[in-house]
C-alpha positions in Angstrom: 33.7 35.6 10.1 30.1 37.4 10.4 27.7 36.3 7.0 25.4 39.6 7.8 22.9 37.6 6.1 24.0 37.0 2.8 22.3 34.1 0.9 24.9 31.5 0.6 25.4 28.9 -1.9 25.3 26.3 0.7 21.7 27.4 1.4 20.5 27.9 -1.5 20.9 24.1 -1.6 19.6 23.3 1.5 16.4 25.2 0.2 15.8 23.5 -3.1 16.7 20.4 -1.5 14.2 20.8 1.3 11.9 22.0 -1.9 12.3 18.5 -3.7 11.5 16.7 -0.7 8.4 18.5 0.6 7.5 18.4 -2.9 7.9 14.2 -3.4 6.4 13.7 -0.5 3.1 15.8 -1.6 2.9 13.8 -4.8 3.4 10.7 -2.8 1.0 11.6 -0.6 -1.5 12.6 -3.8 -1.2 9.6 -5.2 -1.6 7.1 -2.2 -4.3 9.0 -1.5 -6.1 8.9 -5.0 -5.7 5.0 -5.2 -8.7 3.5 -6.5 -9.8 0.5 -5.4 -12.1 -1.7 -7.3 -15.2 -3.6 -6.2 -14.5 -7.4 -6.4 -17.5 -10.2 -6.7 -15.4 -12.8 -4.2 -17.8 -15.6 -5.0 -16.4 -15.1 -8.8 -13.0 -16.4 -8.3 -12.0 -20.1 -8.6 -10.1 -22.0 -5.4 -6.6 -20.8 -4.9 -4.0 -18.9 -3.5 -3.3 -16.0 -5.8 -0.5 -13.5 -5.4 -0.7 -9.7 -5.5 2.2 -6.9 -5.8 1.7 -3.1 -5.2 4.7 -1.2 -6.5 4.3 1.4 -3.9 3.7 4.3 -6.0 6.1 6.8 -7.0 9.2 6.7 -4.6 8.3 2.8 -3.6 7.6 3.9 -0.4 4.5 1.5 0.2 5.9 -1.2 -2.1 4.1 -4.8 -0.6 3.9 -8.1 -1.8 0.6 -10.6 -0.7 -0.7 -14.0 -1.3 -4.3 -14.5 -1.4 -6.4 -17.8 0.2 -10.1 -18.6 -2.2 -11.8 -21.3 -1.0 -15.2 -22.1 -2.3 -16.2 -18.0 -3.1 -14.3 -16.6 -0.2 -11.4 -14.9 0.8 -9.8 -17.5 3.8 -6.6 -16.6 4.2 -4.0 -13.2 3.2 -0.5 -13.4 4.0 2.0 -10.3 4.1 5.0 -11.7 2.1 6.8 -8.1 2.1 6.0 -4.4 2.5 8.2 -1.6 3.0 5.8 -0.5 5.9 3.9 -2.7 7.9 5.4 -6.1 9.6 3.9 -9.4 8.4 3.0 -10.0 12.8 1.8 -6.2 12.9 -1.6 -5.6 14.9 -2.8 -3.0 12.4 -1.9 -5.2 9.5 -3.6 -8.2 11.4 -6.8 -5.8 12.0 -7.1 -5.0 8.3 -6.8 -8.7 7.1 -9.5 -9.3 9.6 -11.8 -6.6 8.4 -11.7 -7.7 4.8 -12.0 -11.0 5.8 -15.0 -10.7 7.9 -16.7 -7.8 5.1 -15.6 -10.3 2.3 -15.0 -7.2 0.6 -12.0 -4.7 -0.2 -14.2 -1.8 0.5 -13.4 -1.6 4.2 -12.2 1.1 6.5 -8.7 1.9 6.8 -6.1 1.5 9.9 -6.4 4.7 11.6 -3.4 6.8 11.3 -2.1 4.4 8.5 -5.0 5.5 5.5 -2.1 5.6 2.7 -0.6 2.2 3.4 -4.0 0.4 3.9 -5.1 1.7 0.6 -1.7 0.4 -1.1 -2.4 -3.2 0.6 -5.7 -3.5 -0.6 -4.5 -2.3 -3.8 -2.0 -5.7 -4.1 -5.2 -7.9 -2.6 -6.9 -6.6 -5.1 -4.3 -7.2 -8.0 -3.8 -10.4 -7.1 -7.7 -10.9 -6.4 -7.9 -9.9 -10.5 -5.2 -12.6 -11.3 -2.6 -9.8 -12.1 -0.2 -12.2 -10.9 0.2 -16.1 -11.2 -1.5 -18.4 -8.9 0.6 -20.2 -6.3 0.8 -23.9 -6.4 
């Protein structure tokens, strides 16, 4: 049977489908994007390991959990509990740690090709950082 290019049903659906999508994505994109980090005085917060959770934004696509290391004004130690993007033995997430670590300082630059989810982990480092979330004994 020849469709003589007659708008279907079927893809009119496939269109606002693909719509919805493109169009999640851009806010998801927007928003990562737009994540405000900010500053932290390390040498402020008391000895302890503090934990930090990032919802992801909207659709929970860069949803991560960490735990933070203080010792004596400084940042020792961050640990990648979960994220929905990066591995807790991944180089890039290894190379962020070490460049916040070394900068003492959340303001650093992000893993190349991976801007969005290096803004939402230093987003939870930095909830975490502002006691959003409990200490861990």
């Amino acid at each position: 049977m020849k469709n003589n290019g007659k708008i279907t049903a079927a893809n009119i659906f496939i269109i606002v489908v693909c719509f919805s999508a493109c169009l999640s994505l851009f806010e998801e994109h927007k928003e990562a994007k737009n994540l405000k980090i900010d500053p932290i005085n390390f040498s402020t917060i008391p000895d302890g390991t503090y934990r930090g959770e990032y919802s992801g934004g909207i659709n929970k696509w860069r949803a991560n959990t960490v735990t933070v290391a203080v010792k004596s004004g400084r940042v020792i130690q961050i640990k990648l509990i979960t994220s929905a993007e990066f591995k807790p033995d991944d180089a890039r997430y290894a190379a962020l740690i070490k460049r916040i670590i070394d900068a003492q300082s959340l303001h650093v630059d992000a893993i190349s090709g991976a801007t969005l989810t290096t803004n939402a982990h230093i987003k939870a480092i930095e909830i975490a950082l502002k006691g959003k979330m409990k200490s861990v004994k």
